[in-house]
C-alpha positions as CSV (number, residue, x, y, z in Angstrom):
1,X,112.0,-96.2,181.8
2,X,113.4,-99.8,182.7
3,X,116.0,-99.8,185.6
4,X,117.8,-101.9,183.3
5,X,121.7,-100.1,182.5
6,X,122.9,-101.8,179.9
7,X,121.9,-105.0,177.2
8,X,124.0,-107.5,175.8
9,X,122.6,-108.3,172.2
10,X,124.0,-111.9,170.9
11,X,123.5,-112.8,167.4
12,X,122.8,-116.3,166.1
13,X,124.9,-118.5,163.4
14,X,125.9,-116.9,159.9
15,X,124.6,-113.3,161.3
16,X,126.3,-110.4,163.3
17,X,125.0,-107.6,165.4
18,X,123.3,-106.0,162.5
19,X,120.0,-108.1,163.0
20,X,119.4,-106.0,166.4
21,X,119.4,-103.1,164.9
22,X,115.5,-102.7,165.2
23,X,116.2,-103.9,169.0
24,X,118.4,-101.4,169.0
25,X,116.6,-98.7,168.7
26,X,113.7,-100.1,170.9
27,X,115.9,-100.7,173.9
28,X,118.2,-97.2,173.7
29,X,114.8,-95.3,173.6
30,X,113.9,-96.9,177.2
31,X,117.7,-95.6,178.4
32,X,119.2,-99.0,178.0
33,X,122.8,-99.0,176.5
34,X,123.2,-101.5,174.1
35,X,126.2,-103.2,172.4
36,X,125.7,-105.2,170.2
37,X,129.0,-107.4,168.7
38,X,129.8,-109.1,165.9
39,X,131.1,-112.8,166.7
40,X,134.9,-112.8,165.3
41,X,136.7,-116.3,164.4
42,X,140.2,-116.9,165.5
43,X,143.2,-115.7,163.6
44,X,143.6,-118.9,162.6
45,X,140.3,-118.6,160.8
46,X,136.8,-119.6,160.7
47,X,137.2,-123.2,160.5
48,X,139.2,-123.1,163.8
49,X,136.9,-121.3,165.5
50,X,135.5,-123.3,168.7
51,X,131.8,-122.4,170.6
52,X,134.8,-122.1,173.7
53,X,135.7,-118.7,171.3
54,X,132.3,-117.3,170.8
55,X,131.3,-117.9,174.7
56,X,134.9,-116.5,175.9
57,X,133.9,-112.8,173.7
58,X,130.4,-112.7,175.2
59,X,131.4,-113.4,178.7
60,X,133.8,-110.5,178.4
61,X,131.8,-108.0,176.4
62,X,129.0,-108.6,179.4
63,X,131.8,-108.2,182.2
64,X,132.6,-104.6,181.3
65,X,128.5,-103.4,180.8
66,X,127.3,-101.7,184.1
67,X,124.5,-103.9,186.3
68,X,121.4,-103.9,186.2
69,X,122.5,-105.7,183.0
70,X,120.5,-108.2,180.6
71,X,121.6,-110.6,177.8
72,X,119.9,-110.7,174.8
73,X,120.4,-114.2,172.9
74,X,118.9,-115.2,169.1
75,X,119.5,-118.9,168.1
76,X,123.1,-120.0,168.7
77,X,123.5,-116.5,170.5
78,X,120.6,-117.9,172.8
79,X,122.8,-120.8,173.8
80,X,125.9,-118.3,174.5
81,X,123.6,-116.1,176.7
82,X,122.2,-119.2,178.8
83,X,126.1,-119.7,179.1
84,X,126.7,-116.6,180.6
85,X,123.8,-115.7,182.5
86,X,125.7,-116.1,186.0
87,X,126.8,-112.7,185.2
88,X,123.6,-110.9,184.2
89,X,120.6,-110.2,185.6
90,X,118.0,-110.9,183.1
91,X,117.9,-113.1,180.2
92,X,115.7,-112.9,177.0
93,X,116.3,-115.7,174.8
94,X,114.5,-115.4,171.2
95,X,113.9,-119.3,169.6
96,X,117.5,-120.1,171.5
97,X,119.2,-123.2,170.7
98,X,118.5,-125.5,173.2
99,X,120.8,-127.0,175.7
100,X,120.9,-130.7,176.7
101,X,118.4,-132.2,177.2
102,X,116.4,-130.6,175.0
103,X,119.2,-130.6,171.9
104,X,117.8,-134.4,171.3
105,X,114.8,-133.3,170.0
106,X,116.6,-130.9,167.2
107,X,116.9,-131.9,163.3
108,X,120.0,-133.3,163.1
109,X,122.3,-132.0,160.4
110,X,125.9,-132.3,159.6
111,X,128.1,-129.4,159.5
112,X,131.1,-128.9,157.3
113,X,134.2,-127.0,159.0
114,X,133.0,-123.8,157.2
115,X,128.9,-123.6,156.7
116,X,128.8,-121.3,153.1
117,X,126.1,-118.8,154.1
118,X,127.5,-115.9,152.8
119,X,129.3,-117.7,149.7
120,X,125.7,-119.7,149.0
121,X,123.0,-116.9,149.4
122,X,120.2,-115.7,147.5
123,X,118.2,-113.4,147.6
124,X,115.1,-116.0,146.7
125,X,116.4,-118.2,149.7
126,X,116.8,-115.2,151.8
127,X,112.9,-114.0,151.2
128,X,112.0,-117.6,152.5
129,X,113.8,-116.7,155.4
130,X,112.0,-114.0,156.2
131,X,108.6,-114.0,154.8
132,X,106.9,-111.4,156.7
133,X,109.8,-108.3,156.1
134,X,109.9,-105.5,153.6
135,X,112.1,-105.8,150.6
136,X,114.9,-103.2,152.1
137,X,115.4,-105.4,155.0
138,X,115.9,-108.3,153.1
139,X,118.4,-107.3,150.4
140,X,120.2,-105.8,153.6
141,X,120.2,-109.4,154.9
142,X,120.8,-111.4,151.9
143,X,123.6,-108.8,151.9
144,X,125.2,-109.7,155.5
145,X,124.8,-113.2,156.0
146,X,127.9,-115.0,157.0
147,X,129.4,-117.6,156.5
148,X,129.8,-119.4,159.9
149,X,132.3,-122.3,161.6
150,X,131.0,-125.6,161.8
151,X,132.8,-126.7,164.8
152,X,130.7,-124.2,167.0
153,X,127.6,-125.7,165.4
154,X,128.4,-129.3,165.7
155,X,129.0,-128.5,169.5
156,X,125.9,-126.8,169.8
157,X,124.0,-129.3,168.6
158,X,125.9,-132.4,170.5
159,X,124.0,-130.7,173.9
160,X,125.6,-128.2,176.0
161,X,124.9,-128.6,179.6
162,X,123.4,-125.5,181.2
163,X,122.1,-124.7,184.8
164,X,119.0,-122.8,184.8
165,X,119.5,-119.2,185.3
166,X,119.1,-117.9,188.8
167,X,117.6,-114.6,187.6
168,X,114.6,-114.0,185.4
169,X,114.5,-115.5,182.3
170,X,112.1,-114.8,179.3
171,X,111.5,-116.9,175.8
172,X,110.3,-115.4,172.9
173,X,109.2,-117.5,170.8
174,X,108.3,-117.7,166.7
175,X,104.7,-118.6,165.5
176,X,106.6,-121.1,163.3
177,X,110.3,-121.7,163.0
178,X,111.6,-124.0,160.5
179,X,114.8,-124.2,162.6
180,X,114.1,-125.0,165.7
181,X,110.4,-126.0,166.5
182,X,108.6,-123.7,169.3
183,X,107.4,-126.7,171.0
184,X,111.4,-127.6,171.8
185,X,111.2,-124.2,173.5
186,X,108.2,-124.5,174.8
187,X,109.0,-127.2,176.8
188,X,112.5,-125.6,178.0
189,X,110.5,-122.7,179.3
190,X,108.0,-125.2,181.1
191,X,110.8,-127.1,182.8
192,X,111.7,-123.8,183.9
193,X,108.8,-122.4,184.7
194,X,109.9,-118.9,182.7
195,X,107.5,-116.8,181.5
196,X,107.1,-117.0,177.2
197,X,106.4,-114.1,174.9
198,X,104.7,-115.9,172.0
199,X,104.6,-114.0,169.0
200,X,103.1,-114.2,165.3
201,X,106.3,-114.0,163.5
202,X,106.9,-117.2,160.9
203,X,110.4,-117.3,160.7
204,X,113.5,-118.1,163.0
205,X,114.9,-114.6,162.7
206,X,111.6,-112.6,162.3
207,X,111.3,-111.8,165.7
208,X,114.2,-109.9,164.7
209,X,113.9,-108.3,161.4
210,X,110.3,-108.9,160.4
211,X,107.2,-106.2,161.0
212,X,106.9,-107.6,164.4
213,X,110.2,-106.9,165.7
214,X,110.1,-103.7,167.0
215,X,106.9,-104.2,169.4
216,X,108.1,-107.4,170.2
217,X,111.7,-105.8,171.6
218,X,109.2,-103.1,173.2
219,X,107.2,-105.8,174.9
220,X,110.7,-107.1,176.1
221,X,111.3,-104.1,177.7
222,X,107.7,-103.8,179.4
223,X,108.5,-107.7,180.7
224,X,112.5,-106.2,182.3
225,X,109.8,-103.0,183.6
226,X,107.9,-105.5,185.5
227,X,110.6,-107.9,186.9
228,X,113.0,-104.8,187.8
229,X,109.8,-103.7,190.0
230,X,109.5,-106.9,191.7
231,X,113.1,-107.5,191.8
């Protein structure tokens, strides 16, 4: 058993806590409590919704966890954790959206106020998505996408100025990610000189949600075994 308490499990853009679900299950089995929110937009809605929002929630849903206590960040949830890991003490970032500098290399894309994942998926686009999962896990996907605020992603991808973490960070990293390409990661871990889990799955998400996912949260666990030791 890890002498990890508690995990914070951050979702990326257009998901919700949902795609942890097979983390989930990894991490409670090691006697980790896990929560696992869904990112909410404003009351004035989604298109008012700032990244300032998003990062306020996961700074308070970490405040409250007991310590030892990790953040677990997926994409734009990968971004939120760096944002917050001054109050953890681990960090496992899984194909994170990188921080400045490292934003510059990202596709650049224009976002409208409200991105229309939920009102715009399919299940063929949704398959694509996730190449290596069964069909359950996909129709439960295609199923739960969101539709997301375009503000937080324009922000994201302007660069967001980050420190690097003072405690032990980890990367896991896709085989190949049509989102954001493993060598931009790559490189952040380098500069870092964090370890990287580098894994076979061939999505963004599939370290996730794909056949992989639940040995690579159980190798996550083995890497906050060995750095709770030598912490």
């Amino acid at each position: 058993m890890t002498a990890t308490r508690a995990a914070l499990l951050v979702h990326g853009a257009g998901g919700g806590g949902w795609e942890w679900n097979l983390w989930r299950g990894v991490l409670e089995a090691a006697d980790i409590a896990v929560v696992a929110p869904d990112l909410t937009p404003v009351a004035a809605g989604l298109a008012a919704t700032g990244f300032g929002d998003y990062l306020q929630q996961v700074r308070e849903a970490l405040s409250v966890l007991p310590r030892p206590r990790v953040v677990v960040g997926a994409s734009l949830g990968g971004l939120l954790a760096l944002r917050v890991a001054d109050a953890a003490d681990a960090v496992i970032l899984v194909n994170p959206l990188p921080p400045a500098p490292w934003h510059a290399d990202l596709v650049s894309r224009a976002w409208p106020d409200i991105v229309p994942w939920h009102r715009q998926a399919r299940m063929d686009g949704t398959r694509r998505a996730l190449p290596d999962t069964d069909e359950a896990t996909a129709l439960f996907a295609f199923r739960h996408w969101r539709d997301e605020s375009g503000a937080v992603l324009r922000h994201a991808y302007a660069g967001t100025a980050v420190e690097r973490p003072a405690c032990p960070v980890l990367f896991v990293l896709s085989q190949a990610d049509d989102d954001i390409a493993p060598v931009i990661t790559s490189s952040m871990a380098a500069a870092w000189s964090s370890e990287v889990l580098q894994t076979v799955s061939p999505s963004h998400v599939g370290p996730l949600l794909d056949r992989h996912a639940h040995g690579i949260a159980a190798q996550a666990v083995e890497w906050l075994n060995r750095v709770g030791r030598n912490g």
